[in-house]
DOFI-985142 format. One record per atom (N, C-alpha, C, CB): residue in three letters; x, y, z. Coordinates in steps of 0.05 Angstrom, whole numbers, padded with zeros to 5 digits, always signed. Each point is the difference from the previous one (the first is absolute). Glycine has a CB too. Layout:
% DOFI-985142
ALAXYZ
...
% end
This chain:
% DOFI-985142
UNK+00171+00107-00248
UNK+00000+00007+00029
UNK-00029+00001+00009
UNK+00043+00027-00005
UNK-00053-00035+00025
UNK-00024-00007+00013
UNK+00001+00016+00026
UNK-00003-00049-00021
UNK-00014+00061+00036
UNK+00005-00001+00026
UNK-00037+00000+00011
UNK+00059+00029-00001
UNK-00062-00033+00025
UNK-00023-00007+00024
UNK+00009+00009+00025
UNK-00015-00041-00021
UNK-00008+00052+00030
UNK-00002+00012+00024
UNK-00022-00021+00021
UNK+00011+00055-00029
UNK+00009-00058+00053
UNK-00003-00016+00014
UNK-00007+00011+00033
UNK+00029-00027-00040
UNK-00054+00011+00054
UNK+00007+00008+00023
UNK+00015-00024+00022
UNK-00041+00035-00013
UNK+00046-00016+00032
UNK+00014-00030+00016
UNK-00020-00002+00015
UNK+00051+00001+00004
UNK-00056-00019+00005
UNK-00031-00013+00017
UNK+00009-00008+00024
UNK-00026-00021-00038
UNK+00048-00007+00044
UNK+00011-00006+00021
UNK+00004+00016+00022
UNK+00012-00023-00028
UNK-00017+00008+00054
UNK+00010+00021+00015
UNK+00027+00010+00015
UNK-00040-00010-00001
UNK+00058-00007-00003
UNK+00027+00014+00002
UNK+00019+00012-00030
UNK-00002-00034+00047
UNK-00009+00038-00063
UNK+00004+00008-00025
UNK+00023-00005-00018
UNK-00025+00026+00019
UNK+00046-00015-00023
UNK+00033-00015-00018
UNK+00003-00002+00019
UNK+00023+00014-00040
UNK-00021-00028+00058
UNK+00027-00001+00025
UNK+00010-00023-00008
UNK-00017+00021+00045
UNK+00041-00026-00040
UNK+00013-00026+00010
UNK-00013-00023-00015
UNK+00010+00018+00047
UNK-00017-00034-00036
UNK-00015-00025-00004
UNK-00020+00012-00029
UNK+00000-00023+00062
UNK-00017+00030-00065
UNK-00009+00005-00023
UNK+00019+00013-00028
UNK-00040+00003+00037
UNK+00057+00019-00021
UNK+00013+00012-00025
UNK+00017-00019-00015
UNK+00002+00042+00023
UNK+00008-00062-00001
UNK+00008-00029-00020
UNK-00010-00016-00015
UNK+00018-00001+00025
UNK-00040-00007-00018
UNK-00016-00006-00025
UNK-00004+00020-00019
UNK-00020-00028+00024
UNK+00010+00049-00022
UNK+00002+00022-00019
UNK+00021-00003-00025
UNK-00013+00027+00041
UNK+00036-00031-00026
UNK+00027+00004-00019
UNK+00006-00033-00017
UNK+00027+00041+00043
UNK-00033-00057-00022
UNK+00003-00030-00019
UNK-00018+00002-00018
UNK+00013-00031+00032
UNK-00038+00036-00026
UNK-00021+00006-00024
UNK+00003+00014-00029
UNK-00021+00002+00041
UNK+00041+00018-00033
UNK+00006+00022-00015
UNK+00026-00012-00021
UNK-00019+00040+00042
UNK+00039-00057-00026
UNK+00014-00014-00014
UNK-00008-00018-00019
UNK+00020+00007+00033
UNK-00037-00022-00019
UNK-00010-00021-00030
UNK+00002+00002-00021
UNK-00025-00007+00015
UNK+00021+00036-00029
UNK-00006+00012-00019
UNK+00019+00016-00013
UNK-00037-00006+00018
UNK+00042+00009-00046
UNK+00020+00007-00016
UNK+00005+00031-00002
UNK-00010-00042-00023
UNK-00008+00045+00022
UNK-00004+00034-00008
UNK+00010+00021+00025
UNK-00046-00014-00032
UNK+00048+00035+00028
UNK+00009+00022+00021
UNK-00025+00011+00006
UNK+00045+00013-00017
UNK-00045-00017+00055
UNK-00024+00006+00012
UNK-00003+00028+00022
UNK-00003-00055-00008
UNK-00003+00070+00008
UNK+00001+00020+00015
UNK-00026+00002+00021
UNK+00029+00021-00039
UNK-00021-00012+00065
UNK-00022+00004+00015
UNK+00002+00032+00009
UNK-00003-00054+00016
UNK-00017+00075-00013
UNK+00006+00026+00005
UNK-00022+00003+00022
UNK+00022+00018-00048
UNK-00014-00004+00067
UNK-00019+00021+00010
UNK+00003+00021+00014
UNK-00018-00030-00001
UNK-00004+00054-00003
UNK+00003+00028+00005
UNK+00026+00000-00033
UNK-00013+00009+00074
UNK+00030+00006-00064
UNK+00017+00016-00018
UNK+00031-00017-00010
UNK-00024+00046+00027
UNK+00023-00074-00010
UNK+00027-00024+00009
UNK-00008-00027-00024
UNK+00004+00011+00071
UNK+00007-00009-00079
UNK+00004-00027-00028
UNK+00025-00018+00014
UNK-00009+00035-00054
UNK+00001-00063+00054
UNK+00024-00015+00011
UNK-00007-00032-00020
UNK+00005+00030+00063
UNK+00025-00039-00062
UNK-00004-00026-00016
UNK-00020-00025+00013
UNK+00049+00013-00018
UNK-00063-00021+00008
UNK-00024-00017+00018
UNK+00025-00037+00005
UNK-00068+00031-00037
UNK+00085-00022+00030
UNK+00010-00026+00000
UNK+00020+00001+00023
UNK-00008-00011-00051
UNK+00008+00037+00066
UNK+00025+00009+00017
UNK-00014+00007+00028
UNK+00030+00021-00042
UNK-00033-00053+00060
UNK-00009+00007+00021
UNK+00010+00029+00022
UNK-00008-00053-00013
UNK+00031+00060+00009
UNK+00009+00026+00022
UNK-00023+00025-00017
UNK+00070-00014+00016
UNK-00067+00008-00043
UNK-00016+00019-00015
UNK-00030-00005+00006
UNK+00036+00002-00037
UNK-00040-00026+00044
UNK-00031+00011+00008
UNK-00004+00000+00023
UNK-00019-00013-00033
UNK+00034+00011+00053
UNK-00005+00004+00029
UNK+00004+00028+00003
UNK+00014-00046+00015
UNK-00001+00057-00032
UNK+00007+00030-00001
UNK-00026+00027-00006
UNK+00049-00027-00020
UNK-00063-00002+00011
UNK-00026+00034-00012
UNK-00016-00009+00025
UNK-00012+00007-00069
UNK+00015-00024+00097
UNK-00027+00002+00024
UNK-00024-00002-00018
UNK+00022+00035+00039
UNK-00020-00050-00049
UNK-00044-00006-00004
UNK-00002-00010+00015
UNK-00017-00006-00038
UNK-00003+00016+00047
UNK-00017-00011+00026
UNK-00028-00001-00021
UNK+00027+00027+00055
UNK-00051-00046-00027
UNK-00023-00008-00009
UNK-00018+00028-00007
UNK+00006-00047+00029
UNK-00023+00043-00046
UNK-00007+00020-00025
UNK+00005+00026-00013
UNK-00022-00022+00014
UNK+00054+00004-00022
UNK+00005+00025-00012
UNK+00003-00011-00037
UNK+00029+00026+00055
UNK-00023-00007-00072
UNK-00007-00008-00033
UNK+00028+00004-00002
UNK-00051+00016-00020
UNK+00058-00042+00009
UNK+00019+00006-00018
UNK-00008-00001-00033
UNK+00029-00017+00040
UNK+00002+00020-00055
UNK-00002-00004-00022
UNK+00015-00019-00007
UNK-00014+00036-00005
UNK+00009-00059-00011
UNK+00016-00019-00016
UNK+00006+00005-00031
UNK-00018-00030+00033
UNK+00044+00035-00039
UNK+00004-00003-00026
UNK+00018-00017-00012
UNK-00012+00037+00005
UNK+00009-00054-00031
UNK+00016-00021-00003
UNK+00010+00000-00032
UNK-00027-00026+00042
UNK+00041+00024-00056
UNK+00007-00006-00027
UNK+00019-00014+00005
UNK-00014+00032-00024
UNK+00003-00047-00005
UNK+00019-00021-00016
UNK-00017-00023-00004
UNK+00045+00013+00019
UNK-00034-00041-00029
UNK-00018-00014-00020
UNK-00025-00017+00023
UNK+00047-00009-00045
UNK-00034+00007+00073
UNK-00029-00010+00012
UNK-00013+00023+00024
UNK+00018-00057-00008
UNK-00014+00076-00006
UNK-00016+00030+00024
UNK-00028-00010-00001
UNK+00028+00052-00015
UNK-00041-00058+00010
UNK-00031-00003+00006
UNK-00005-00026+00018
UNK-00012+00023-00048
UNK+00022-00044+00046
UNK+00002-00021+00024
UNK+00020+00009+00022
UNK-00011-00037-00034
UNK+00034+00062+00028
UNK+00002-00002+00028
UNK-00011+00021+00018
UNK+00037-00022-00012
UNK-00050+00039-00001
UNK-00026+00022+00017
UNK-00018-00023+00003
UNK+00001+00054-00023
UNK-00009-00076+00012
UNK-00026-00010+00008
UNK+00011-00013+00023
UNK-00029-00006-00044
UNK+00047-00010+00040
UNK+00018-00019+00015
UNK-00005+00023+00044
UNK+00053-00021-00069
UNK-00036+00037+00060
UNK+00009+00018+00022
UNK-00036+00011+00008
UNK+00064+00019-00023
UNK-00082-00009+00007
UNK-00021+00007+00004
UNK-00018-00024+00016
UNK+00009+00034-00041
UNK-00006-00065+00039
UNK-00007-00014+00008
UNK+00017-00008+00030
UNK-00021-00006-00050
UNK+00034+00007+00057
UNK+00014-00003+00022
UNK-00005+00021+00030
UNK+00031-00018-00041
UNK-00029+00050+00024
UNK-00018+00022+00013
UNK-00032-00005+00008
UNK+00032+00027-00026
UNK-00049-00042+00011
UNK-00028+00004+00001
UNK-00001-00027+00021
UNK-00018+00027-00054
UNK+00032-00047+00051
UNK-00009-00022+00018
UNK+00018+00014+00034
UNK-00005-00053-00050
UNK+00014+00081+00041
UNK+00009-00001+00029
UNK+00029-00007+00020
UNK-00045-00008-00014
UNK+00054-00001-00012
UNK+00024-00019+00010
UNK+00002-00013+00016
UNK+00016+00019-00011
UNK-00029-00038+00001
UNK-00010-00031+00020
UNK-00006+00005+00024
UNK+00028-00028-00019
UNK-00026+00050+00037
UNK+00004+00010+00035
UNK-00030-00006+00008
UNK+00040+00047-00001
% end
């Protein structure tokens, strides 16, 4: 199990249009991926689940991922966050 703490940078943050990429991103990948913030853990692969925690722009989440490719898909998902989501 791996996890990284992430900020969101973008400026309309998970919404809609980004939280979907979020989640296809999050699919790619084999392993069970969790995104949490404040005290709310939700499956990172379950867009209602991440439209549900409101991240907005700079706030930290946490990413946690296990199973056999957890480290490419935090880098994977960590790279998608840092460029911003293409916006």
């Amino acid at each position: 199990m791996t996890s990284r703490y992430l900020v969101i940078t973008n400026n309309s943050g998970l919404h809609a249009r980004p939280a979907t990429f979020f989640i296809q991103e999050a699919n790619k990948y084999r392993s069970t991926i969790w995104v949490e913030k404040d005290d709310r853990k939700v499956n990172a692969k379950s867009l209602l689940g991440v439209l549900s925690l409101g991240i907005a722009k700079g706030m930290t989440i946490k990413l946690t991922a296990d199973g056999q490719d957890e480290n490419e898909a935090l880098e994977g998902i960590s790279q998608l966050i840092d460029k911003g989501f293409a916006e």
